[in-house]
C-alpha positions, 0 to 999 in steps of 0.5 A: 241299648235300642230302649235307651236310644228310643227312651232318649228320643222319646224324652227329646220329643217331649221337651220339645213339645213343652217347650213349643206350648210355653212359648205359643202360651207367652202372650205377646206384650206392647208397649204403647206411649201416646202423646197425651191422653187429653186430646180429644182425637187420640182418645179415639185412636187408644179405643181403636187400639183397645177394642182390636188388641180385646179381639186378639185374645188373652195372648195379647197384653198391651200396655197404655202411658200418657207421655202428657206432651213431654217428650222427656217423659215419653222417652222415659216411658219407653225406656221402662218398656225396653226394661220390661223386655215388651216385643214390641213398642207402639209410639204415638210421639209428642215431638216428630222431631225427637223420635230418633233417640226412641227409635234407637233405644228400641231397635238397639233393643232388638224390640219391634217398633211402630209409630202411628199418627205423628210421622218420626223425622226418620223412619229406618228399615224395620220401624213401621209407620201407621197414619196419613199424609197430613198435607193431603189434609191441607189440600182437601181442606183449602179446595173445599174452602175455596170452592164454598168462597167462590175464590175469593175472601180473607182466611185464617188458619188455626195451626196445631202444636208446632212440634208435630208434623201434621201442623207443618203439612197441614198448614203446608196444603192448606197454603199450597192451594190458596196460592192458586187463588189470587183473590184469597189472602191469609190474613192471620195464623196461629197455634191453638195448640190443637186446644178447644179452648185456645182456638176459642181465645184465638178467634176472640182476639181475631174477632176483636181485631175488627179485621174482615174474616170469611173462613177458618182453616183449622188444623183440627176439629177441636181448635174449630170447635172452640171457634165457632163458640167465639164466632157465636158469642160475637153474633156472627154464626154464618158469617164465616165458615169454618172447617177442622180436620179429625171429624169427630162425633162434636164436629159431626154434630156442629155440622148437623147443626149448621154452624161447622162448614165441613171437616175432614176425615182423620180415621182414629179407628183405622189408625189405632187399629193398624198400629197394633195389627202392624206391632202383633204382626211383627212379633209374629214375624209376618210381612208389613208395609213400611208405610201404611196409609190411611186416606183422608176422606171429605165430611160435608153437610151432604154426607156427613151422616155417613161418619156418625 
């Protein structure tokens, strides 16, 4: 009987075992959904994600689609992941606005959710936010302007695709300073839908205005960009300044070359990487902040070197 009992025990044991080796040997699978893959800026933030989600090892598998800014198809996509059973879901959202059926899909699932960049509308208990607060953007930017203006001189701001809650905040900073500034008046805003090619056709038609521009505030980099390309063909290069947000390597350049007035730093790296850092911890069951907030940094002509 006691060789029946120890040989019973002995089996329970190495069950055990096996069972805890299978599940430590299941990799961990994220889904992650990105607005689209056609903006310059989150193609640094889906590297970030890469490269850090490559360190974890081969237990980790992560999954990239291209909602191709339609919040329909991002909810599909999303949808396939919960089917697939993924442990968790990373979600860089088309429309802030939208999120809510995401996140209720993904939670009801019992599935870890984290959004990064494009802050939800709601954000419940449980479901982590990874990114910045965009109108500290807005504010950094217009400070800088206003000081290289010396108070005073007629802006326009080039605002991102309106759907998204760092166009609202951006634009929302940007206005909050220059209302300090009585001589400084904002003379035109439009979408350039986050686009280098639309911010161009947008300062083009400004430009044709004839109406005295001396700054661009644009909500990013890649709407500035195709600014200064319009500002250069009209023959106006350092007649106006121009400043983005993002600073990435084509802005960094432009400001080495004197034609971008200054950026501000959108850390894509730190971003995409927290994103899967925060999803990884999840599923492992370890603490995350709610919020996890990237600061914004100023990127000049005196330090700019520093970001290359």
């Amino acid at each position: 009987m006691f060789k029946k009992v120890t040989l019973f025990l002995m089996l329970i044991v190495i069950f055990t075992a096996c069972s805890s080796k299978k599940a430590e040997d299941k990799p961990i699978r994220i889904g992650v959904s990105i607005a689209t893959f056609g903006d310059t800026y989150l193609t640094y933030v889906k590297d970030a994600m890469e490269e850090y989600a490559g360190g974890l090892g081969d237990n980790v598998e992560v999954t990239f689609t291209d909602a191709k800014n339609d919040p329909s198809e991002q909810l599909k996509q999303i949808e396939n992941f919960v089917t697939q059973q993924v442990d968790a879901v990373v979600v860089i959202a088309v429309n802030s606005e939208a999120t809510d059926p995401i996140t209720k899909l993904v939670t009801d699932a019992g599935i870890k959710l984290v959004y990064v960049n494009n802050r939800p509308q709601n954000l419940p208990e449980g479901v982590v936010f990874v990114g910045c607060n965009q109108k500290d953007a807005g504010i950094m930017q217009m400070e800088q302007m206003a000081k290289l203006l010396d108070g005073k001189g007629n802006i326009v701001i080039m605002l991102g695709r309106l759907s998204m809650e760092a166009t609202h905040n951006r634009t929302d900073g940007v206005k909050e300073v220059a209302a300090k500034y009585p001589d400084i008046k904002i003379i035109k805003e439009q979408s350039g839908d986050w686009s280098r090619e639309q911010g161009m056709s947008l300062m083009e038609n400004w430009l044709n205005t004839g109406d005295q521009i001396d700054a661009v505030a644009s909500n990013n980099d890649d709407m500035a960009l195709g600014a200064i390309k319009a500002i250069e063909a009209a023959g106006k290069t350092g007649e106006i300044l121009v400043a983005g947000v993002d600073a990435t390597p084509d802005a960094l350049a432009e400001i080495e070359r004197g034609n971008m007035s200054f950026t501000v730093l959108q850390d894509a790296k730190a971003q995409g990487e927290k994103g899967i850092e925060a999803a990884f911890k999840l599923v492992k069951g370890e603490p995350v902040d709610q919020e996890v907030i990237i600061p914004f940094k100023l990127v000049t002509p005196e330090n700019y070197t520093e970001f290359k």
